[in-house]
C-alpha positions as CSV (number, residue, x, y, z in Angstrom):
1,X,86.4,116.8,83.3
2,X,89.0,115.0,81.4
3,X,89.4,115.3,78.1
4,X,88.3,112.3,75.6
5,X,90.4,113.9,72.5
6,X,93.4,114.6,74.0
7,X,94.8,110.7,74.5
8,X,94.4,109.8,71.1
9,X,97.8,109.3,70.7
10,X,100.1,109.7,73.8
11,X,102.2,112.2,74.2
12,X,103.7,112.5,77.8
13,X,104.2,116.1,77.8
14,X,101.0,116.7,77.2
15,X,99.6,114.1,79.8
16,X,101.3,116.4,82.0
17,X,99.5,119.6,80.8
18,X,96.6,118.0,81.4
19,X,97.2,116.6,84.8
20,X,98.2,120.1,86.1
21,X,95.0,122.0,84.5
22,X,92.4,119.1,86.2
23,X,94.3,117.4,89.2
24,X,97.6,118.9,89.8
25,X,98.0,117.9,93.6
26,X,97.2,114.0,92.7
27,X,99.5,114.4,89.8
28,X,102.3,114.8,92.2
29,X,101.1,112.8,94.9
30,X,99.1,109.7,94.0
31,X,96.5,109.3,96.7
32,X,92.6,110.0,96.4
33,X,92.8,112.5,98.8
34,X,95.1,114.6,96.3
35,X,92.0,114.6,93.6
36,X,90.7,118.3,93.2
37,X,87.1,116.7,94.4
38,X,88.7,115.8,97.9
39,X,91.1,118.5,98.5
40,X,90.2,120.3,101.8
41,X,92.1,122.0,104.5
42,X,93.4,118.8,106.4
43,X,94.6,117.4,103.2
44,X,96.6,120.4,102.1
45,X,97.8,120.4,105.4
46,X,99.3,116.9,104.9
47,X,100.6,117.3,101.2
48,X,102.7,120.7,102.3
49,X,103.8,118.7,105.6
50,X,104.9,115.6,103.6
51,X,107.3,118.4,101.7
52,X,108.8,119.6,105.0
53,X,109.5,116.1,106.0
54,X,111.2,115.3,103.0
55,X,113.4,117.9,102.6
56,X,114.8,117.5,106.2
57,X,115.6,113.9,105.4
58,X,117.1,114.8,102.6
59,X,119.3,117.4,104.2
60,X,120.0,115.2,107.1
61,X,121.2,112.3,104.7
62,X,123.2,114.5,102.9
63,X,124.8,116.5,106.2
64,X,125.7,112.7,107.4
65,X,126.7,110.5,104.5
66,X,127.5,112.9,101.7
67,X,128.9,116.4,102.9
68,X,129.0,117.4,106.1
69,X,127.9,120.9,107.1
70,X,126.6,121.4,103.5
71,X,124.7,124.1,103.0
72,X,123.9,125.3,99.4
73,X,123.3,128.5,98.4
74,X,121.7,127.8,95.2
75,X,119.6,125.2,94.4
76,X,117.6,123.4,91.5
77,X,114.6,121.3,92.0
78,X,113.7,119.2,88.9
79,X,109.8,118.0,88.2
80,X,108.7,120.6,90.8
81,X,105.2,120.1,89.6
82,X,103.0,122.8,92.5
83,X,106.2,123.6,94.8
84,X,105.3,120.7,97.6
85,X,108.8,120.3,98.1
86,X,109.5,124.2,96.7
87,X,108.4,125.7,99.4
88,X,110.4,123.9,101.9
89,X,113.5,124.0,100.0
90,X,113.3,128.2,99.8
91,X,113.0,128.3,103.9
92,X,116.6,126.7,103.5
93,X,118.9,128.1,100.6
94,X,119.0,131.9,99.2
95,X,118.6,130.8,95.8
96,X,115.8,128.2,94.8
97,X,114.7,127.1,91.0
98,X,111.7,125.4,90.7
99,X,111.1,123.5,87.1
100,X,108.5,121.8,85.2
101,X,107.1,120.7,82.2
102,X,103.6,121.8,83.0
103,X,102.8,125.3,82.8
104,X,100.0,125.1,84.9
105,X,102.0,123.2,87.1
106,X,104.1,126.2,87.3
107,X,100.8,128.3,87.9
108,X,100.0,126.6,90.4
109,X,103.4,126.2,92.2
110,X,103.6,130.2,92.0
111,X,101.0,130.9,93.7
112,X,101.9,128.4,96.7
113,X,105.1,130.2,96.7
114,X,103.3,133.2,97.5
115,X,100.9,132.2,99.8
116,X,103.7,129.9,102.0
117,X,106.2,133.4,101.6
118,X,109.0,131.2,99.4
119,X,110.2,134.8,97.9
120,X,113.2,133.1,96.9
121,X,111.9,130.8,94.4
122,X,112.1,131.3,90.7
123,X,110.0,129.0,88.4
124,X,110.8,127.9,85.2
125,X,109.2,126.0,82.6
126,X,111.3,122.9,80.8
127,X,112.1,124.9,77.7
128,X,113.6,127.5,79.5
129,X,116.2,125.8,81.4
130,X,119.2,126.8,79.2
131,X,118.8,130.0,80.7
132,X,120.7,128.7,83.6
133,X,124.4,129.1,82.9
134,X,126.3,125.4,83.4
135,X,128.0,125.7,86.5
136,X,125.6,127.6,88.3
137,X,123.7,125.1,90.9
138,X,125.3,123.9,94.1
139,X,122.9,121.3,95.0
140,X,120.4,119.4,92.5
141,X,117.2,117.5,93.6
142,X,114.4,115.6,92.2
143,X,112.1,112.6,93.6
144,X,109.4,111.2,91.8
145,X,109.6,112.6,88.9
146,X,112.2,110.6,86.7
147,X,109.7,107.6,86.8
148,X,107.4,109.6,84.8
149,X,110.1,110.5,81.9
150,X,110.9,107.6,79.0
151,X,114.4,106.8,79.9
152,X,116.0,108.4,76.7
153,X,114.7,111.7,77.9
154,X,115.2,111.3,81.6
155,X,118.9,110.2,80.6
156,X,119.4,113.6,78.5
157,X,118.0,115.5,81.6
158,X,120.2,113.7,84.0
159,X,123.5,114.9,81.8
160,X,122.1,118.4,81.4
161,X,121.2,118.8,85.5
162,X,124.9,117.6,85.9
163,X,126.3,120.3,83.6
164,X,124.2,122.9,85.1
165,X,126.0,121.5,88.9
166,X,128.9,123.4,89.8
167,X,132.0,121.9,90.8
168,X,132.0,120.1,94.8
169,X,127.6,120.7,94.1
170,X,125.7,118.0,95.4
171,X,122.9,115.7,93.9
172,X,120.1,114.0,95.5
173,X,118.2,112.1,92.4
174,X,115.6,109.4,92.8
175,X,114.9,107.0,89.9
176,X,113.1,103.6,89.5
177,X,114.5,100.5,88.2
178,X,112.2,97.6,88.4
179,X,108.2,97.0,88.7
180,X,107.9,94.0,90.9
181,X,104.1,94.8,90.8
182,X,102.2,91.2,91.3
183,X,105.5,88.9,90.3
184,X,105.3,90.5,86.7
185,X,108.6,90.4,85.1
186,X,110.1,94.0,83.3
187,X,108.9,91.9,79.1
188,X,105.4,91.8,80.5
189,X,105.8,95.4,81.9
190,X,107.3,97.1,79.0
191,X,104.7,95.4,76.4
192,X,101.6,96.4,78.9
193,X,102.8,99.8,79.2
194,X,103.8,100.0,75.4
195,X,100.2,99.3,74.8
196,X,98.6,101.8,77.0
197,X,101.5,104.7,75.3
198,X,100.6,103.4,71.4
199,X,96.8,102.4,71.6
200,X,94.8,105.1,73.0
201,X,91.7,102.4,73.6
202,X,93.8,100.2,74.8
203,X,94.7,102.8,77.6
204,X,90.9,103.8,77.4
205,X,89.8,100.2,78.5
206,X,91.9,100.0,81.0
207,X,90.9,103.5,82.8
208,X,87.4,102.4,82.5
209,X,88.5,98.5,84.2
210,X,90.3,100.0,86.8
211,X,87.0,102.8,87.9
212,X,88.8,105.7,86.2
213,X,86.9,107.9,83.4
214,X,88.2,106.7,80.0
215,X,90.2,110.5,79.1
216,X,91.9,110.1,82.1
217,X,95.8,110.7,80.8
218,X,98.3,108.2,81.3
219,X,100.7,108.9,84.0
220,X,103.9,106.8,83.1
221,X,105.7,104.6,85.3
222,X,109.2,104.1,83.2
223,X,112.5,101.9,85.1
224,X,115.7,103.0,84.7
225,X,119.1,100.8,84.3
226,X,121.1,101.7,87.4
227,X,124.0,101.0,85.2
228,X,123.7,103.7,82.8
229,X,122.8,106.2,85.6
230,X,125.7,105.0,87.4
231,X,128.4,105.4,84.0
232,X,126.9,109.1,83.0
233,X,127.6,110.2,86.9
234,X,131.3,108.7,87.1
235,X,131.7,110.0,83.3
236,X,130.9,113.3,84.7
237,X,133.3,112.5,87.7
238,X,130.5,112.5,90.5
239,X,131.8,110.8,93.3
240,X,131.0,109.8,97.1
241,X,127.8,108.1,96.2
242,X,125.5,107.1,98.9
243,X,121.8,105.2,98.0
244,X,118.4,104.8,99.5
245,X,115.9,102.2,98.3
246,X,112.4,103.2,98.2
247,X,109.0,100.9,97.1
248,X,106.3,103.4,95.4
249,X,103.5,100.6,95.2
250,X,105.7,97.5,93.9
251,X,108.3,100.0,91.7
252,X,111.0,99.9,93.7
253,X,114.0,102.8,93.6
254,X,116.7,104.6,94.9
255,X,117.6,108.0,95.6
256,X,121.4,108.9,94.4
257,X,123.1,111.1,96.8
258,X,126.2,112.2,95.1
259,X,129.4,115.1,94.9
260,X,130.7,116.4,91.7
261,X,134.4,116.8,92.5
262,X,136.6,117.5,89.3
263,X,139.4,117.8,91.0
């Protein structure tokens, strides 16, 4: 059940929490087949295939437009939430670092390690990624996930993923930079999701309009400035950028493929 109390006020990290104790497969995937209620062989089936099939684009792209031959031997997969992509990425690089802001995300995203044999994966929650030495990644990854972070944040994150990127690594980041969702401009966006964040009935109401159960916790949609992304990767000499525009239900993106060369 969700919990009524715990959207009083909004806090995003703990939305999170939440969304990885009650529904942690819809939390990464938003389709009603994903809810706890639905889950069933066919449709785990499909959420761990979906993985596969992106990580093979993603090496492809990256093989043809970024690096050729490339093959990392360490790698770090941001907003991991329970491994979908994990799992794919350990069949493919000797070192794999899954991390998340959920714990029982994490929970979660261990045990599929284990059950789809990903022995090379080590999981680590938000707080703990200053373990990793800067330097220490060859290849960085995350999809999906930077929508979900207020753009402050996500910007801090993106600077600290780049430290942590070794010199001639690779990036493949995904980010969203406008809601085009029924002709609404990004004034009318920011105040309605400003509302939801700061009004907890507000956010309430609008569960309950939309067939939801009022304590459902907000699951942010935040756009980015392609601009500022752009100036913190050529500040931190990334270069030989190649982009891919992606629609997630009228928020439309791009995923950043990308070389740190510092020479």
């Amino acid at each position: 059940m969700w919990n009524v109390m715990s959207v009083m006020k909004n806090d995003p990290d703990r939305d999170w929490e939440m969304w990885g104790k009650e529904n942690p497969y819809y939390g990464v995937y938003r389709d009603p087949k994903f809810l706890n209620a639905n889950l069933d062989h066919a449709s785990m089936t499909e959420f761990f295939n979906s993985g596969e099939t992106h990580v093979d684009h993603v090496f492809r792209v990256l093989r043809e437009r970024v690096r050729p031959g490339f093959t990392p031997k360490s790698m770090l997969d941001y907003g991991c939430g329970v491994g979908r992509l994990l799992v794919s990425f350990a069949g493919r690089v000797e070192t794999v670092v899954g991390v998340d802001i959920s714990h029982s995300m994490l929970t979660e995203a261990q045990q599929n390690c284990a059950k789809f044999g990903a022995t090379s994966a080590e999981l680590l929650h938000f707080d703990d990624l200053a373990r990793l030495p800067p330097g220490s990644i060859d290849f960085i990854h995350s999809f999906i996930v930077f929508q979900h972070i207020p753009t402050a944040r996500g910007e801090l994150i993106l600077r600290k993923l780049i430290d942590l990127l070794a010199d001639n690594g690779v990036g493949a980041l995904h980010f969203t930079y406008a809601d085009t969702r029924r002709g609404r401009g990004p004034a009318v966006s920011r105040f309605v999701t400003g509302m939801r964040e700061r009004v907890s009935v507000v956010h309430g109401a609008m569960n309950v309009a939309k067939g939801h159960p009022y304590g459902r916790p907000l699951m942010q949609m935040n756009c980015y400035s392609l601009n500022r992304i752009f100036n913190i990767l050529t500040t931190a000499r990334c270069t030989n950028a190649y982009m891919e525009f992606t629609d997630h239900g009228g928020f439309h993106g791009a995923v950043i493929y990308f070389e740190k060369n510092l020479t």
